[in-house]
N, C-alpha and C positions, 0 to 999 in steps of 0.2 A: 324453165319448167321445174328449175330443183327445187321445189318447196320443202323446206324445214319442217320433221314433225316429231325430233325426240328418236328416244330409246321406243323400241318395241315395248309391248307390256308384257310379251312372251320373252327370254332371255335366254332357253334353255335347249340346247339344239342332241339330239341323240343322231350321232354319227355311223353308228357300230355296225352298219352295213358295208363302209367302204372296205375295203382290199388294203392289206395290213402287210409290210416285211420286214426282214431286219436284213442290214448288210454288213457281214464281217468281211475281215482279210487287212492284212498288211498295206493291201493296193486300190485300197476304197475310195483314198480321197481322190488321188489323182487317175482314176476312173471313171467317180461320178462328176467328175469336175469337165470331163472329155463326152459326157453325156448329155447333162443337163442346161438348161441354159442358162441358172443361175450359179451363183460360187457356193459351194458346200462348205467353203472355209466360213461363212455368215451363217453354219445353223450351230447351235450349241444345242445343251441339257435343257436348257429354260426355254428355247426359242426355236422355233420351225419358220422353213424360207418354202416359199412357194416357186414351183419348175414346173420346165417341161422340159418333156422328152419330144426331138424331133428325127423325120426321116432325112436324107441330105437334100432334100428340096424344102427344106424348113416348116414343114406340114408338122401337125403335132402328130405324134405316135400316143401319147400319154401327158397328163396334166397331174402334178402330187404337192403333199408337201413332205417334208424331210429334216427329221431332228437328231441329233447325236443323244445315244445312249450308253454309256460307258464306252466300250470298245466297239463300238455299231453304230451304224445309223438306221434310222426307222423312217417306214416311208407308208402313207396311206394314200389312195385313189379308189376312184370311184369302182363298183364293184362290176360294174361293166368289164373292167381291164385288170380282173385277181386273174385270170388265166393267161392275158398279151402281153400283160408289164413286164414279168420277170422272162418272157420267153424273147420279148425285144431286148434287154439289157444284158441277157445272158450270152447273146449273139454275138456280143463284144469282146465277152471276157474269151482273152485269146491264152495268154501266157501270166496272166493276172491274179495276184493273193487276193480274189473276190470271192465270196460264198453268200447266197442268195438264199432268205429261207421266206418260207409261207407261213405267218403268223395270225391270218385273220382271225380265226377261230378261238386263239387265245384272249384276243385281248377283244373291249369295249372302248369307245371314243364317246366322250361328250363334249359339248363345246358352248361354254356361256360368252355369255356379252357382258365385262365389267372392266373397268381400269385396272382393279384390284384382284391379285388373283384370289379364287376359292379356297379357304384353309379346310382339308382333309387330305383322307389317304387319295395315296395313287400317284404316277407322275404327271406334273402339270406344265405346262409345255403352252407358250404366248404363240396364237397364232393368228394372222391379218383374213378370218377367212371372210368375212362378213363387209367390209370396208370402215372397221371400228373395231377396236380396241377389242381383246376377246385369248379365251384360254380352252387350250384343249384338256379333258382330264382321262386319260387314259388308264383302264383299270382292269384287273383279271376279268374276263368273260363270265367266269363262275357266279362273280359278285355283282352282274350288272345290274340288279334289279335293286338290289342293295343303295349301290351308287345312285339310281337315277331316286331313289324314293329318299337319300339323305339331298343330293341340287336341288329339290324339286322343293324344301322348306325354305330353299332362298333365293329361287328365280322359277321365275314363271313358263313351264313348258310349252314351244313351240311345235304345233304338230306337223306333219309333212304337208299338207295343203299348204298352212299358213308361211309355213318354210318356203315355201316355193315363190308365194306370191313377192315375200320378202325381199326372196332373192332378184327377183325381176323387177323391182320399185330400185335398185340397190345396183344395176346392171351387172349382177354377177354371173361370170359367161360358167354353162354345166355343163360335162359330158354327156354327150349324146343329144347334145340342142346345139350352143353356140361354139362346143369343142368338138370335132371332129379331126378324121384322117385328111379332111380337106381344105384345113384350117390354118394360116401362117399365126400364131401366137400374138404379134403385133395388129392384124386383123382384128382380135377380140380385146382390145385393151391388155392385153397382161404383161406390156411394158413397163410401166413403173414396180412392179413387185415379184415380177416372175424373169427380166430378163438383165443377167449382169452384160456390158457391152468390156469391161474391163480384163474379166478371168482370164483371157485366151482362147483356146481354137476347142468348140464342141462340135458335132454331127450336127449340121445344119446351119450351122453359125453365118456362112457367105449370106446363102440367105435373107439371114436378118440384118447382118451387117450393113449388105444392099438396101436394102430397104428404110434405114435408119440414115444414111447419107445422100438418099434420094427422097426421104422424105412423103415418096410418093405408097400409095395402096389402093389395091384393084378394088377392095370392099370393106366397109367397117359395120365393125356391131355397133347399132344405133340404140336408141329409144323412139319409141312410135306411141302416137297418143288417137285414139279413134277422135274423131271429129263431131261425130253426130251420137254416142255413147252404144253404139252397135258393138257388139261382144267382136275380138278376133280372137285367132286361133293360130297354133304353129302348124306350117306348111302352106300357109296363105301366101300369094305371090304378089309383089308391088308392083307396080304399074306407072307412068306416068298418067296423069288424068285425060282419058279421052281416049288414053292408045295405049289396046292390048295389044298389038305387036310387040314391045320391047319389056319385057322382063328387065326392071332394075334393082330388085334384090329380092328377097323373102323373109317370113316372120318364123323366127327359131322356138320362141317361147310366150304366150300370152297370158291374162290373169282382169281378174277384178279386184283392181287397188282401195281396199277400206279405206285408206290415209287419204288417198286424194280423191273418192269417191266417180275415177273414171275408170274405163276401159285401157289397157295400155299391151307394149307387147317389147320384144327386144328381135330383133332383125337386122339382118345384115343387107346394106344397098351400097350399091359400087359409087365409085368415084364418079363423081360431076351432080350426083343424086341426092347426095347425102350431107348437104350444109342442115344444120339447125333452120328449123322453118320451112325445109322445104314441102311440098304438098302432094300424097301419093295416095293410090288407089290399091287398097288389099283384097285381093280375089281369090276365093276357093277354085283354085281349077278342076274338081270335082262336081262342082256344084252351078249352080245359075242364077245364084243371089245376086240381088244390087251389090255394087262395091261399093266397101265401107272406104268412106274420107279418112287419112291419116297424116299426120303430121310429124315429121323428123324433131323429136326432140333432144334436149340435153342429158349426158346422163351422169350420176343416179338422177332415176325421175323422183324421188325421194334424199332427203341426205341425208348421210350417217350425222347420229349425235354431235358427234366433234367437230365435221366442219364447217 
């Protein structure tokens, strides 16, 4: 289903709503390294790594990304979690040179899609959010209007609708859709970039460890392609065709794909459910509409430029 269709003609993403920190102390690294699931020794100045934070049943607590800034690291998440993040992490620091501070407010986040990063001010910081090549540009709060109105003569802004759709052509899992408190991280794909299995022992690690030598997972985020182009929606529940007694998974996030001109959606179906191909039924259980036909597809249901 991954059809090929280029670069967006929008490039220009405004982040500055997400939840912003910095972390000092003497006892940072080997902190967040006993935190996250990835290794904090992979983020530098230039470069942001993508994590989580989990609880010890390997549930995400928190999804971020995190870059070193002089003596700090810098850490942004969705703004859902400016008030949970720091109060989950802070829970840890026992005997620790760690100091947490709340930066949202200072700064702005922009984020383009280009190989090459953008020559202006500001610090500019490479980060995989998109599934393509791409640069954060972080810059005083004060100036953001400034910044976004200098991007904006050399990439094409993306608005939050379009952003969205993007994202769900692109399978990229969001807080508050396919991230939750009841989410294993491997569940949602973010093993390739969000989980080091090398670093050593973090909060929730057995978890994933299990899971990674077993192979096995109770549910994964899929791609879902409506059959007959009837609109879905998230919270619609999947079905085997013919039998609504067994719930076998649900739809997190939906949209209407410009690129490939169909209906599509991102959901989570358990195991035995969810090969590519398989054939399922999306139902509002609010409602008493025909069930829309669906089909388990590949994902991204679009590909990034690159590959």
């Amino acid at each position: 289903m991954a059809a090929r269709s280029g670069l967006l003609d929008c490039v220009l993403f405004d982040l500055s709503d997400r939840g912003k920190f910095r972390a000092r102390g003497n006892d940072r690294v080997r902190f967040f390294n006993g935190q996250l699931t990835n290794d904090v020794r992979k983020a530098s100045e230039t470069t942001a790594i993508e994590a989580g934070v989990l609880n010890a049943k390997g549930k995400l607590d928190a999804h971020l990304f995190i870059h070193v800034d002089a003596d700090s690291f810098v850490m942004d998440t969705a703004s859902e979690l400016r008030e949970a993040l720091p109060k989950r992490l802070e829970r840890y620091i026992i005997a620790d040179d760690v100091q947490i501070e709340d930066v949202t407010d200072h700064f702005s986040i922009f984020h383009v899609l280009t190989a090459t990063a953008p020559r202006m001010a500001g610090k500019i910081v490479a980060a995989l959010r998109f599934g393509e090549p791409g640069f954060d540009i972080w810059a005083e709060a004060s100036v953001h209007d400034e910044v976004f109105a200098q991007l904006s003569t050399q990439f094409a802004f993306c608005d939050p609708h379009r952003t969205e759709s993007f994202r769900i052509e692109l399978g990229i899992p969001k807080w508050g859709r396919e991230l939750t408190g009841e989410v294993i991280p491997v569940e949602a794909n973010l093993e390739r970039h969000c989980i080091d299995y090398e670093k050593g022992c973090y909060i929730g690690q057995e978890t994933i460890s299990r899971m990674k030598m077993s192979g096995q997972r109770s549910k994964s985020l899929c791609g879902l392609l409506s059959l007959n182009d009837s609109p879905l929606a998230g919270e619609m529940r999947l079905f085997v065709p013919g039998d609504y007694r067994k719930q076998v998974g649900w739809i997190t996030s939906a949209t209407r794909s410009e690129r490939l001109k169909k209906e599509i959606a991102l959901g989570y179906v358990k195991r035995g459910f969810n090969a590519v191909g398989s054939k399922l039924e999306a139902m509002d259980p609010a409602e008493s509409r025909t069930p829309v036909p669906v089909e388990v597809v590949d994902l991204p249901l679009v590909k990034p430029a690159g590959a």
